[in-house]
C-alpha positions in Angstrom: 40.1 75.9 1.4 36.8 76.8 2.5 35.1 75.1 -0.5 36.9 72.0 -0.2 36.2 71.4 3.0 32.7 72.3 2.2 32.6 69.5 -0.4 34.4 66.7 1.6 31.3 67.3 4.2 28.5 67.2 1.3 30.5 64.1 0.4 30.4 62.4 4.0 26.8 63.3 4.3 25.7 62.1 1.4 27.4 58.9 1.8 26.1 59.0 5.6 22.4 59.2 4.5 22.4 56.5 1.5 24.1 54.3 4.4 22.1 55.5 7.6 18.6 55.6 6.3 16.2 52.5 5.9 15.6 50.5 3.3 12.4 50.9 2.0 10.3 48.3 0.8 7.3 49.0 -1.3 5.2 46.1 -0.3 4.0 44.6 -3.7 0.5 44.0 -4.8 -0.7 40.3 -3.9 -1.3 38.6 -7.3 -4.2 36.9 -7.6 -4.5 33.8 -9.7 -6.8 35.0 -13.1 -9.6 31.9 -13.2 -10.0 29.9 -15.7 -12.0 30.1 -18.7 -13.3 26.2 -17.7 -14.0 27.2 -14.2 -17.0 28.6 -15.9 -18.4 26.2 -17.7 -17.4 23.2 -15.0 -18.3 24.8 -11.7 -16.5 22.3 -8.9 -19.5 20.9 -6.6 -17.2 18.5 -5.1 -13.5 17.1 -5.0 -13.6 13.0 -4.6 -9.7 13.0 -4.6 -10.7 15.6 -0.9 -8.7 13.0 2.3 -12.1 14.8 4.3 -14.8 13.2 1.9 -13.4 9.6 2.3 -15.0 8.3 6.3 -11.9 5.8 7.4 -11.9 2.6 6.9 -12.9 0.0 9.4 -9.3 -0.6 10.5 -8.8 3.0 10.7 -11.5 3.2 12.8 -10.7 0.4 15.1 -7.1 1.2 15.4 -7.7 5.3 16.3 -9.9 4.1 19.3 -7.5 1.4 20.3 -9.5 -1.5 19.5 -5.9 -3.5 18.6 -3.7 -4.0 21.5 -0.6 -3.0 19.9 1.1 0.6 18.6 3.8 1.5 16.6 7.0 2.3 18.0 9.6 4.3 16.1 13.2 3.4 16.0 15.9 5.5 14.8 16.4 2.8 11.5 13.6 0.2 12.3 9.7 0.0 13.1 8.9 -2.2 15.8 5.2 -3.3 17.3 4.7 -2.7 21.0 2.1 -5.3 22.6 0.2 -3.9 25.6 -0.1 -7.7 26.6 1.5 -10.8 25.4 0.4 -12.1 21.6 -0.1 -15.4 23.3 -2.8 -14.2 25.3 -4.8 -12.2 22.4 -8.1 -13.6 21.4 -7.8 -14.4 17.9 -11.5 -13.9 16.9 -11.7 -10.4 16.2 -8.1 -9.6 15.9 -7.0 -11.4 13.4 -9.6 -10.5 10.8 -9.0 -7.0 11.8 -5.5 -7.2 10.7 -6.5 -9.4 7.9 -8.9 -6.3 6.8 -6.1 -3.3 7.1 -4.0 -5.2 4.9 -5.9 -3.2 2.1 -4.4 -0.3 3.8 -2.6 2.4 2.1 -1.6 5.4 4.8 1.3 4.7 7.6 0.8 3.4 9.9 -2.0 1.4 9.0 -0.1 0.1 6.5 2.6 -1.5 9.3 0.5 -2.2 11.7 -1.8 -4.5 10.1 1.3 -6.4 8.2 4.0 -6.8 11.5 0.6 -7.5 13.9 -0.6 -10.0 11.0 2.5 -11.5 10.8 3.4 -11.5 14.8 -0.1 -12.9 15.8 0.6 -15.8 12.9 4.0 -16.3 14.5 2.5 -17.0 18.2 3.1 -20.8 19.4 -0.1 -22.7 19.1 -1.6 -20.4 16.3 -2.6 -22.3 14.0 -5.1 -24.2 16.5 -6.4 -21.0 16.9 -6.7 -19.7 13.6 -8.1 -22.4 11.7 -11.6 -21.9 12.7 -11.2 -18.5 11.4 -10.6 -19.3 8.1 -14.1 -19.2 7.2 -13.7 -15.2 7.8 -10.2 -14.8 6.9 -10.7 -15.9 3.3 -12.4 -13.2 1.8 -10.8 -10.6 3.7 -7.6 -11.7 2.3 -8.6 -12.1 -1.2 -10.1 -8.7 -1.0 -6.8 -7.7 0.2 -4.8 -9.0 -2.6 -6.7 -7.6 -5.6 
């Protein structure tokens, strides 16, 4: 009796340690990626593909310092522009050849901002009077746009 007892105990404890103690993790060397043989022989001096090499472009520019009176608000399905005033009221001079110019725009939300304002600013009653004279200006900033 004595020795069966015995082993039922050994058999508890051993089941109580493999449950009771820690798991133990050897943390695993860090691999390191090997270089490659080209690295050698083309050293980089400078990544033109980098988003920090490129300065932003003139719309960029004008629309981080809030240069065009209107932002972007996000809906749950649609965009929408928010005008701080009226379109009707908005010089057309400058504004309209900004937009014109972040047409070339690629990034969001450049990219929607310069098409709805475009669009909303053409839209206005009594536009046309007011963009004609413009057209000078607008020409080439749209052509540049298109290609």
């Amino acid at each position: 009796r004595m020795s069966s007892g015995i082993q039922i105990k050994a058999k508890t404890a051993v089941k109580k340690s493999k449950t009771s103690s820690p798991l133990q993790c050897s943390p695993e060397p860090a691999i390191k990626p090997q270089p490659k043989p080209s690295d050698k022989l083309n050293p980089k001096t400078i990544d033109p593909f980098d988003a920090h090499s490129r300065s932003p472009s003139a719309f960029a520019a004008i629309y981080a310092k809030g240069g065009i009176p209107c932002r972007l608000v996000h809906g749950s399905v649609n965009n929408r522009l928010q005008w701080e005033c009226l379109p009707e009221t908005v010089p057309f001079d400058p504004l309209l050849v900004t937009l014109a110019e972040g047409l070339r725009e690629t990034k969001h939300p450049y990219t929607f901002v310069s098409k709805e304002g475009f669009k909303e600013l053409l839209m206005v009653e009594g536009a046309t009077e007011k963009a004609i004279p413009l057209l000078p200006r607008l020409v080439p900033v749209l052509k540049a746009a298109l290609v």
